[in-house]
DRENVO-513647 format. One line per field, with one value per residue (C-alpha): residue number from 1; residue in three letters; x, y, z. Coordinates in steps of 0.02 Angstrom, whole numbers, plus 50000, padded with zeros to 5 digits. Layout:
N
num = NUM_... $
residu = ALA_... $
X = X_... $
Y = Y_... $
Z = Z_... $
// end
This chain:
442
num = 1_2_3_4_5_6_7_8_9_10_11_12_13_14_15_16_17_18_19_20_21_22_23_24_25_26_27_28_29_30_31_32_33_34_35_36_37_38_39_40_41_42_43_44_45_46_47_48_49_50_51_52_53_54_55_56_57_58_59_60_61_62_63_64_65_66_67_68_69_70_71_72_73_74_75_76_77_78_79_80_81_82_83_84_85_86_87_88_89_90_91_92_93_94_95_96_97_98_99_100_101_102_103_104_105_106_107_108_109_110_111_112_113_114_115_116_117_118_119_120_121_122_123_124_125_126_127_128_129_130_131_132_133_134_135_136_137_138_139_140_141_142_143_144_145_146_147_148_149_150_151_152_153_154_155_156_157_158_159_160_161_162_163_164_165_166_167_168_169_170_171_172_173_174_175_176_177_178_179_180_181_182_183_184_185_186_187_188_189_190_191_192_193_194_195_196_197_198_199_200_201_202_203_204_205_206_207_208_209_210_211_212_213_214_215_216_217_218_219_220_221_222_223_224_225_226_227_228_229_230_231_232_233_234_235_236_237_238_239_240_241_242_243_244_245_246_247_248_249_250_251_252_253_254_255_256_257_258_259_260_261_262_263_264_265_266_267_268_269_270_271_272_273_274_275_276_277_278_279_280_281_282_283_284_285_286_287_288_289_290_291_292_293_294_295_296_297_298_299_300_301_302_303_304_305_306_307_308_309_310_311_312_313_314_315_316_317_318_319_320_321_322_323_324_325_326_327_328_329_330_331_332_333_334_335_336_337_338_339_340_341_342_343_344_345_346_347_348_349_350_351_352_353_354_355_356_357_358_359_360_361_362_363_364_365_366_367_368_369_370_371_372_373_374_375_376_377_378_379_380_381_382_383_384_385_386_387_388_389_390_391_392_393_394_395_396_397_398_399_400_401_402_403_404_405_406_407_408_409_410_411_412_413_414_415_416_417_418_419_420_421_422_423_424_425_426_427_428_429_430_431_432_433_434_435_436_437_438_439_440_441_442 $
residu = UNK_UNK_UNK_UNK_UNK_UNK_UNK_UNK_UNK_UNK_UNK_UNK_UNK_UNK_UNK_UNK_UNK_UNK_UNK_UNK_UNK_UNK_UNK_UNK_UNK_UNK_UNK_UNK_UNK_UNK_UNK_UNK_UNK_UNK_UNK_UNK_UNK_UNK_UNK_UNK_UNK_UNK_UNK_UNK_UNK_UNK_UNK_UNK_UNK_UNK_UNK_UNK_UNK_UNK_UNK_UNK_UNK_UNK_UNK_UNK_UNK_UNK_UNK_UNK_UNK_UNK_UNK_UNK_UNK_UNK_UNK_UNK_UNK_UNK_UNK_UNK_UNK_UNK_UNK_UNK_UNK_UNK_UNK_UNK_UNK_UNK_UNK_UNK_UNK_UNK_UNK_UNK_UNK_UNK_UNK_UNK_UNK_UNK_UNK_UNK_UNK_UNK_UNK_UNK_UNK_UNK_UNK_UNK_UNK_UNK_UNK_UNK_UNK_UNK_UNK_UNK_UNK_UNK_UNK_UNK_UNK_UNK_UNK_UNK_UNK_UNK_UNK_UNK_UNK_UNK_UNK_UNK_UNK_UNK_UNK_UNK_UNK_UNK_UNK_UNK_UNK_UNK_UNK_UNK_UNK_UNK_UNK_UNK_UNK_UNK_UNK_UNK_UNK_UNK_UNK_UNK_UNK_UNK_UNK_UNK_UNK_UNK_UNK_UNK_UNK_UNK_UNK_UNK_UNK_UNK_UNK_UNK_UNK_UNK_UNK_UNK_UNK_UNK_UNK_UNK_UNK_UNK_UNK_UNK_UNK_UNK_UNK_UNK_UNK_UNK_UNK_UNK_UNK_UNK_UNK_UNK_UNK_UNK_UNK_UNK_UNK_UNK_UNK_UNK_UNK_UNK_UNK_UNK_UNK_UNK_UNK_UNK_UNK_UNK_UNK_UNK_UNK_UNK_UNK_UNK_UNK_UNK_UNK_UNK_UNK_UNK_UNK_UNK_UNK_UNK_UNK_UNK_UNK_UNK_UNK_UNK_UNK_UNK_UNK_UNK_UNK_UNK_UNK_UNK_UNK_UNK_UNK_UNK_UNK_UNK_UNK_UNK_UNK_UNK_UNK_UNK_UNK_UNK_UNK_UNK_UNK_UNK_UNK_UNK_UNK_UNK_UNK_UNK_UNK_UNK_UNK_UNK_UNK_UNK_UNK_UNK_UNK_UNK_UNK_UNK_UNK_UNK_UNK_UNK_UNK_UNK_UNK_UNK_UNK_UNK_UNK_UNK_UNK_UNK_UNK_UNK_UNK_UNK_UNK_UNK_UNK_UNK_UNK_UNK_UNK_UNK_UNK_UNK_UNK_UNK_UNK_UNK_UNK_UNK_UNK_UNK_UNK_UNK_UNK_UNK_UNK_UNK_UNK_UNK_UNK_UNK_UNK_UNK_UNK_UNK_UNK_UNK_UNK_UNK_UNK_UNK_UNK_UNK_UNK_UNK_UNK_UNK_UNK_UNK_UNK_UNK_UNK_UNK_UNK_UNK_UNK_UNK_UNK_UNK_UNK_UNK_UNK_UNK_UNK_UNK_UNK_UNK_UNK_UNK_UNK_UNK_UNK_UNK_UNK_UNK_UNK_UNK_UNK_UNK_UNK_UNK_UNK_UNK_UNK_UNK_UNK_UNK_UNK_UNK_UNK_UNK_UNK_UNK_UNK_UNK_UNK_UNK_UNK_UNK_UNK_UNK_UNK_UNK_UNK_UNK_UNK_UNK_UNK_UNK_UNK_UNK_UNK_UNK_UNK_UNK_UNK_UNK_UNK_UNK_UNK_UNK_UNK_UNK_UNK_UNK_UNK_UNK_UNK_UNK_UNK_UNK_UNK_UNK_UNK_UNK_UNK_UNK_UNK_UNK_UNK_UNK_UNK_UNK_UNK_UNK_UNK_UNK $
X = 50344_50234_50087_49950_49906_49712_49747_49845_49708_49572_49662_49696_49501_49543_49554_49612_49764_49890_50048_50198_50267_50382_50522_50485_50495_50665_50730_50668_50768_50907_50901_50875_51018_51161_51283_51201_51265_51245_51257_51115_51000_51028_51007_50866_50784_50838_50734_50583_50596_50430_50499_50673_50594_50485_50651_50721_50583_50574_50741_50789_50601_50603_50540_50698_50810_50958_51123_51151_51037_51063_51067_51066_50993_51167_51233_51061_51071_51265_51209_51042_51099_50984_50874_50809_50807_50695_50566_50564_50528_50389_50300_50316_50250_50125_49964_50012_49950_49774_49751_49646_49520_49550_49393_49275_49190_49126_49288_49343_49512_49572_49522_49605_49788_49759_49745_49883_49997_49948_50026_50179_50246_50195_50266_50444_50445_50412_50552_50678_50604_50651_50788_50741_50863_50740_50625_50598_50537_50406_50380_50336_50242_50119_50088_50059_49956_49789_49831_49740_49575_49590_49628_49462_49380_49447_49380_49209_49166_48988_49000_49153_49055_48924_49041_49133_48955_48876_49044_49117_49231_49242_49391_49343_49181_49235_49358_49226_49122_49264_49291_49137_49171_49323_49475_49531_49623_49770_49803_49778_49908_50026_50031_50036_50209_50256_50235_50327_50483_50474_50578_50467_50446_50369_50223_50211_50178_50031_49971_49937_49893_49728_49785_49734_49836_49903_49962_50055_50146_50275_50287_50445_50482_50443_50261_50206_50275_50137_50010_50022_50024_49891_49785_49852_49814_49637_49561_49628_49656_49517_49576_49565_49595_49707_49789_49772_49901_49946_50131_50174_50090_50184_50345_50378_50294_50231_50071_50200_50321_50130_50065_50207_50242_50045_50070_50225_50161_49962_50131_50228_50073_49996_50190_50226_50083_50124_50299_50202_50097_49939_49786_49736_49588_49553_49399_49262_49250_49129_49148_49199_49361_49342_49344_49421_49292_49247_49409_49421_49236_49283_49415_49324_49211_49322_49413_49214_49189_49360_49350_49182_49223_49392_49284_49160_49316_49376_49193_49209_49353_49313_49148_49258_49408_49374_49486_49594_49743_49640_49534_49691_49761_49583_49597_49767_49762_49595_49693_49847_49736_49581_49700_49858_49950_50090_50118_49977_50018_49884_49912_49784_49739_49815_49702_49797_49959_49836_49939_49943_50042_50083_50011_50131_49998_50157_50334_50442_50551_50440_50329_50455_50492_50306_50275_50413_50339_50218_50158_50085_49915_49997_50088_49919_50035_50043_49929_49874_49849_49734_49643_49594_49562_49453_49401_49413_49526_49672_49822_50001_50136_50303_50308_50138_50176_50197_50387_50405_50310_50338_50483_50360_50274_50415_50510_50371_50345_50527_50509_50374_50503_50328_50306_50163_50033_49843_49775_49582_49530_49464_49281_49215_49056_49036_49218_49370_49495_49626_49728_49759_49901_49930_50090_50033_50153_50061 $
Y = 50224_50366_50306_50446_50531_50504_50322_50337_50433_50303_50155_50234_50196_50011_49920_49739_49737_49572_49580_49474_49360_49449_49348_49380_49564_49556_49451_49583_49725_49618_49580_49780_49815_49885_49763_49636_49484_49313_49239_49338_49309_49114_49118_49215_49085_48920_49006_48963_48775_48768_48941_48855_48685_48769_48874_48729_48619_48755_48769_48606_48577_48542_48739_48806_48673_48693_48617_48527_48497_48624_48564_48700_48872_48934_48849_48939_49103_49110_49037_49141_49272_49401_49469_49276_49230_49365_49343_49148_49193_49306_49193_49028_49155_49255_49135_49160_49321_49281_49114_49200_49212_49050_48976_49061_49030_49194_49199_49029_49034_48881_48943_49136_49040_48959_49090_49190_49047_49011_49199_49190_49040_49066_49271_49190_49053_49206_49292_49159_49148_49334_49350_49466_49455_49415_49295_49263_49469_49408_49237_49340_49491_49374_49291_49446_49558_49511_49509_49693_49577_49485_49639_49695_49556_49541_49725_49738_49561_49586_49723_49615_49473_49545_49610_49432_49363_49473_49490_49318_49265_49455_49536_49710_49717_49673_49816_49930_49895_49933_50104_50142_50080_50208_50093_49963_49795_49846_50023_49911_49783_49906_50002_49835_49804_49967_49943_49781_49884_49765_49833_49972_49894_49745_49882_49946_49782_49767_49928_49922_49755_49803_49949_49959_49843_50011_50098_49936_49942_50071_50010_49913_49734_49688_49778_49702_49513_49501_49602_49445_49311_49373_49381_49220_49148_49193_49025_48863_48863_48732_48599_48675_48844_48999_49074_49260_49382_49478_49396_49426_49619_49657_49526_49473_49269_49195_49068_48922_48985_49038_48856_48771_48883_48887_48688_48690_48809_48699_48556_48647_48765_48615_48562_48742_48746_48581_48654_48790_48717_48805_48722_48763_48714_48757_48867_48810_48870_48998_49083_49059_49163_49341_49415_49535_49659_49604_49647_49835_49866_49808_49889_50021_49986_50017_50172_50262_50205_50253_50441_50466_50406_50526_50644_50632_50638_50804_50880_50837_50906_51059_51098_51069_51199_51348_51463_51497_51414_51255_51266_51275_51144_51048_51086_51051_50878_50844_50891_50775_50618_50639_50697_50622_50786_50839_51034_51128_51304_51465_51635_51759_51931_52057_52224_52363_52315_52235_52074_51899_51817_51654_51587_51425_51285_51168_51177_51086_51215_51228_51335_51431_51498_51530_51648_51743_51756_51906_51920_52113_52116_52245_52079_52045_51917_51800_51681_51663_51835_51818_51678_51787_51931_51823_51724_51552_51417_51443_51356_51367_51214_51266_51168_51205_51338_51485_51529_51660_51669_51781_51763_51735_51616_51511_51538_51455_51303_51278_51298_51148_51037_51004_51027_51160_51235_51247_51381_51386_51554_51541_51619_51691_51760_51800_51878_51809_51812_51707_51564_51401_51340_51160_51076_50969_50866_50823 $
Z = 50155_50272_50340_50305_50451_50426_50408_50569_50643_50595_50637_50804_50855_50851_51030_50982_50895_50893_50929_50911_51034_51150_51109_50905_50961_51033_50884_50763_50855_50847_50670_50627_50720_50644_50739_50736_50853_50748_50943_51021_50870_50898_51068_51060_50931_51021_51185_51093_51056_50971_50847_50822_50781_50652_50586_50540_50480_50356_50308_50301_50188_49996_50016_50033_49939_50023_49953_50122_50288_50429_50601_50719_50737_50764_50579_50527_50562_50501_50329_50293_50367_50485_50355_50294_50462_50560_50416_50419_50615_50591_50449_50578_50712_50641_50674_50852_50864_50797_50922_51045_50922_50810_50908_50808_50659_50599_50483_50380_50454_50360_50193_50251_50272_50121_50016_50122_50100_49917_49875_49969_49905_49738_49774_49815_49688_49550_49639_49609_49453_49411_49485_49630_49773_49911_49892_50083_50095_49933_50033_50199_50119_50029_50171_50273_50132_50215_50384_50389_50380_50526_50611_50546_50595_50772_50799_50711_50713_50663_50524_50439_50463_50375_50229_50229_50205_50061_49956_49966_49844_49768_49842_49736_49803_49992_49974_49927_50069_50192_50084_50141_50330_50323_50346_50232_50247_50168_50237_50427_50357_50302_50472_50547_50455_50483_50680_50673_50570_50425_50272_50173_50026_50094_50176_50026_49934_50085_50039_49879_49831_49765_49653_49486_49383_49286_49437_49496_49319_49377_49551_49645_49581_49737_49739_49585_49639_49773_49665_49560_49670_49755_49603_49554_49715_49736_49698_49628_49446_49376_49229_49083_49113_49065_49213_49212_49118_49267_49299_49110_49128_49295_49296_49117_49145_49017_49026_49036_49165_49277_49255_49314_49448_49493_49501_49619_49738_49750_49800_49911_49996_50112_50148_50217_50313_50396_50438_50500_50585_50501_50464_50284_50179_49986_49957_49867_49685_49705_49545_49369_49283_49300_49106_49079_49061_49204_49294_49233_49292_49469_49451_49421_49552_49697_49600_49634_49783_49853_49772_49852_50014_49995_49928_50094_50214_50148_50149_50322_50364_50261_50403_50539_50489_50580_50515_50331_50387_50423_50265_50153_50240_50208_50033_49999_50074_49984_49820_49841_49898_49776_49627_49674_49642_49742_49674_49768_49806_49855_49807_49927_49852_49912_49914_50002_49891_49724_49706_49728_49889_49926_50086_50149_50201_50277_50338_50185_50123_49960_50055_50140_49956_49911_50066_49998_49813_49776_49567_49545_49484_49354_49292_49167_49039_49216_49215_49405_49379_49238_49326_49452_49347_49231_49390_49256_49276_49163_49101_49033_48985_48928_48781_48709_48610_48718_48647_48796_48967_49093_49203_49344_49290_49215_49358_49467_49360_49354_49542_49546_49433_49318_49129_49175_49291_49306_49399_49470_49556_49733_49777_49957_49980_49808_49766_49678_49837_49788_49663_49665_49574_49532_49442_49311_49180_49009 $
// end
C-alpha cells in the first residue's frame, strides 16, 4: 500500500518515534534482499545472544510444533526460511523499542501486550486453520496492529492519557477521539510497518483494523484474519458466552472452530510471552458483550466522526489554496477521501471558444487525456453540457435505459472504466464556470 500524503504530513510532527534495534535493522535488509545469504542472516542473529535465544525458544515452543527440535540459528534459518525468520525477529524484538518508556504507568503496559499478543496468536492459529500460507505474517501483524498507540502515547502522553482514561475498554470510541486529535493509531502503525519494509499486506491489515466490518468483507485474507482476532481478542471470553460472529462473517469459522481456537490461544498467549520475554496481564472485565446493535452504532460512531474530521481537513485546505490549480487539487482530494471515489475529472468553461475543457489536476496519464478533451457547448444531448447549462447536477448510466448517448459522453465513461457518470456544475461569484464529473458504478 501508499501511505496518504496527509497522513505522512501529520505524522511528520511527531518527535519520539522507536526504532528497531540496529542489529534487527540489518537483519531485515538482509532478509528483503533478493540474494539473500542463509550465512549472513545467521550470523547476524547469533550476534545478539539474547535475540537468538528467544528465536529458538520460540521455535522449538509447543507454539510452533515443529516435527523435530532445532538446535542452532543456522539449522533455523535454513528450515523456516528468511521470511518466518525476520518476523519471528521483529515480534521477540519489538518491546525493545518501547523500554525507555516501560517505567511509566500512565499506559497499562501489561494489559496492552496482552491484548497484542492475544490477536496474534489467535491471528496465526486461524491462519493454519484456513489454510493461509503465512501464519507467522498473521502471528506478527496481530501483534503489531496497535503498536500506532504506543507511539501515541510516547508523544502526547497527557492528551492519550486522557483519551486512554475516558474511553477505556471502548476501542470505537477511543478511535473517535483520536479522529478528532487528527492522527489515528492505525494510520501511525501502518507507516510504522511501512518504515520498517514489512510486506504490504501486513500494513494494510494495521491500517484498517477498525474498518467497518462490511468494508473488511472484500478485503485480503490476510486483512480480515487480524480484523478478527483483534475483535476476538478484545477481552477474555466469560463462561457462558457466545463468541462473536466475526471469524464466520470474514473467514468462514464457525462458533465451534472460534471456541476452541479462543481456548488454545488464552493456553498458548502467557507461554509466548514468557518466550518473549513480555510481561502480560489480563484486563479486567470492564464491560459486558457488545450486541449487536450495539456494534453497528459504534460503528457508526466513528464512520461520523471520521467524515467530519475529513470533512474539516479539506475546508482547511480549501482557505489555504490560493489559486485554481490548488483549489481543484483541494477538491479533488476531498472527493476521493470523503467519497471514496477515484474518477474525478473538471471540465472549465470555456467563453471565447463556448465549450467545456478539461483541466488535468495530476500527472497519471488519465489526466494527460482529459486536457486534451474539449465537449462544444453546441453538443446540448451531452450531459456535462447540460449540467452546466441547467447549472443542476445531472446524471447518465449506460445501462439505464438511454439506448444511445452521445459519442462524447460514452466515450468518457468508457474512458473512466465505470458503469456511469454524475456530473455537478461548479459556481464562482454567482456564475456557472465549470463541471465536475464523477465515475460512479450502480
Amino acid at each position: 500500500m501508499q501511505i496518504q500524503k496527509d497522513i505522512l504530513s501529520r505524522i511528520s510532527t511527531l518527535k519520539t518515534l522507536p526504532t528497531l534495534p540496529h542489529i534487527l535493522v540489518k537483519l531485515i535488509g538482509a532478509c528483503n534482499s533478493e540474494d539473500a545469504d542463509l550465512s549472513k542472516i545467521s550470523g547476524l542473529v547469533e550476534k545478539d545472544p539474547s535475540l537468538s535465544g528467544k528465536i529458538l525458544r520460540l521455535v522449538n515452543s509447543a507454539h510452533y510444533g515443529l516435527p523435530k527440535r532445532i538446535e542452532s540459528v543456522h539449522h533455523c534459518v535454513s528450515y523456516l526460511g528468511t521470511s518466518t525468520i525476520k518476523n519471528i525477529a521483529i515480534g521477540a524484538s519489538i518491546s525493545q523499542a518501547f523500554q525507555p518508556w516501560d517505567g511509566s504507568n500512565l499506559l497499562n503496559l501489561k494489559v496492552f501486550w496482552w491484548h497484542s499478543l492475544k490477536c496474534a496468536v489467535l491471528a496465526r492459529l486461524m491462519a493454519r486453520k484456513t489454510g493461509y500460507k503465512s501464519p507467522d505474517e498473521a502471528f506478527l501483524s496481530g501483534l503489531l496492529h496497535d503498536i500506532g498507540r504506543l507511539v501515541l502515547w510516547v508523544n502526547y502522553p497527557k492528551a492519550y492519557t486522557e483519551l486512554l482514561k475516558k474511553y477505556s475498554g471502548r476501542p470505537d470510541l477511543l478511535l473517535a477521539g483520536e479522529i478528532r486529535q487528527g492522527l489515528t493509531h492505525c494510520e501511525v502503525g501502518a507507516w510504522l510497518l511501512h518504515r520498517w519494509h514489512l510486506q504490504s499486506f501486513m500494513v494494510d491489515a494495521v491500517l484498517y483494523h477498525h474498518e467497518s466490518r462490511e468494508k473488511i468483507k472484500t478485503a485480503f485474507p490476510l486483512v480480515r484474519l487480524v480484523y478478527a482476532a483483534n475483535v476476538l481478542s478484545e477481552r477474555p471470553l466469560q463462561k457462558g458466552e457466545q463468541p462473536d460472529n466475526i471469524a464466520e462473517l470474514l473467514c468462514g469459522l464457525g462458533p465451534d472452530d472460534v471456541r476452541t481456537l479462543l481456548s488454545r490461544a488464552d493456553e498458548e498467549v502467557f507461554e509466548v510471552a514468557r518466550l518473549l520475554e513480555i510481561q502480560i496481564s489480563e484486563p479486567a472485565d470492564t464491560q459486558g458483550a457488545v450486541s449487536e446493535n450495539d456494534r453497528k452504532a459504534q460503528e457508526g460512531l466513528v464512520a461520523e466522526v471520521r467524515d467530519i474530521s475529513l470533512l474539516l481537513g479539506t475546508l482547511q485546505d480549501l482557505m489555504g489554496a490560493s489559486d485554481e490549480a490548488s483549489i481543484l487539487r483541494v477538491i479533488h482530494q476531498g472527493i476521493h477521501i470523503l467519497f471514496d471515489i477515484r474518477e474525478i475529472f473538471f471540465f472549465e468553461y470555456d467563453r471565447e471558444k463556448d465549450c467545456l475543457r478539461g483541466k488535468p489536476v495530476s500527472e497519471n496519464d488519465k489526466s494527460a487525456v482529459i486536457d486534451n478533451l474539449v465537449i462544444p457547448m453546441q453538443t446540448a444531448e451531452s450531459v456535462p453540457v447540460a449540467c452546466l447549462a441547467q447549472g443542476k447536477m445531472l446524471e447518465l448510466f449506460i445501462d439505464a435505459g438511454v439506448s444511445d448517448p452521445v459519442i462524447v459522453d460514452a466515450r468518457m465513461i468508457r474512458f473512466m472504466g465505470t458503469e456511469g457518470m454524475f456530473c455537478l456544475p461548479m459556481l464562482a461569484h454567482g456564475e456557472y464556470v465549470g463541471v465536475i464529473v464523477l465515475g460512479l458504478d450502480h
